[in-house]
N, C-alpha and C positions, 0 to 999 in steps of 0.2 A: 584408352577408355574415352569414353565419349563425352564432352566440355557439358551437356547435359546433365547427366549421370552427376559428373565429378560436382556441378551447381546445385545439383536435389539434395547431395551427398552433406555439402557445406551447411544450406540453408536447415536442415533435421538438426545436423551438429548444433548450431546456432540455436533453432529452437527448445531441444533438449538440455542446453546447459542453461539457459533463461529458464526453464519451468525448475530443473534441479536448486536454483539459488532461491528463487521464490519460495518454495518447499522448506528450504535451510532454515528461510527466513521467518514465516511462518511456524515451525516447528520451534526455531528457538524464540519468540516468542510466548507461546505456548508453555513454554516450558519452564523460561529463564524470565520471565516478561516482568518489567512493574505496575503493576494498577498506579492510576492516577485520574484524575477529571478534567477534562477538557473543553474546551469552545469552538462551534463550529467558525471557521474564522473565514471562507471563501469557499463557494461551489462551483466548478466551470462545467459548462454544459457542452460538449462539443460534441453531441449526437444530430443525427438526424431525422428528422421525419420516422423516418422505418428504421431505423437505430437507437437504440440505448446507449447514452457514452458519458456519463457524468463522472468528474473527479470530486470527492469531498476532504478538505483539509483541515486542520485541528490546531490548535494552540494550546498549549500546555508547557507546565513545570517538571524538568526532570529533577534525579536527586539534589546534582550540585547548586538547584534555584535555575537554573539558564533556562529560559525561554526556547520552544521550539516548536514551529509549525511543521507537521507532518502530512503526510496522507493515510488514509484510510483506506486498507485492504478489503474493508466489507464493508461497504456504509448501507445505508438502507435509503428506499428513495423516498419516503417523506421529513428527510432529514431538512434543517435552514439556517443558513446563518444566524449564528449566536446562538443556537441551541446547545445546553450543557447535558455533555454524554461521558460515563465512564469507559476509558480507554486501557489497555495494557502494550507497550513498546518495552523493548530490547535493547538496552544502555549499550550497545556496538551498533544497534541500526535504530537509530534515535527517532528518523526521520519517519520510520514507518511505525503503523500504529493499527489496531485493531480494537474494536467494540468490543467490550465485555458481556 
């Protein structure tokens, strides 16, 4: 088989089990997720010109009291730091975090 082929082959692999976990994660979320409220605590801009690339990250209280900056799966873009937004995350994927 052809070193081509067998590299399309890998790279799909790859991107389909990234989009399969993201899903996971998402769903249990969704489903398992805590509400809580949060602080925008950091935005990083790494777009360009003719690109959209913004991260937006959150601070927040989980159950046990522990403090935990996350990222945000959907942020919206007139979001800014220190803006308080209710969020829902997943006590196994603590770190990610979605807008209510």
């Amino acid at each position: 088989m052809d070193k081509g082929i067998i590299m399309w082959m890998v790279f799909l692999a790859v991107i389909a089990a990234g989009m399969l976990i993201s899903h996971r994660i998402k769903k249990g979320i969704n489903e398992n997720g805590i509400e809580t409220d949060a602080v925008v605590s950091r935005i990083i801009d790494d777009g360009t010109p003719e690109e959209i690339d913004i991260d937006v990250y959150v601070r927040y209280r989980i159950e046990n009291g522990e403090e935990v900056e996350g990222i945000l799966s959907n942020p919206r873009a007139n979001m800014e730091e220190g803006q308080m937004v209710r969020i829902k995350y997943h006590p196994k994927y603590k770190q990610n975090a979605r807008l209510v």
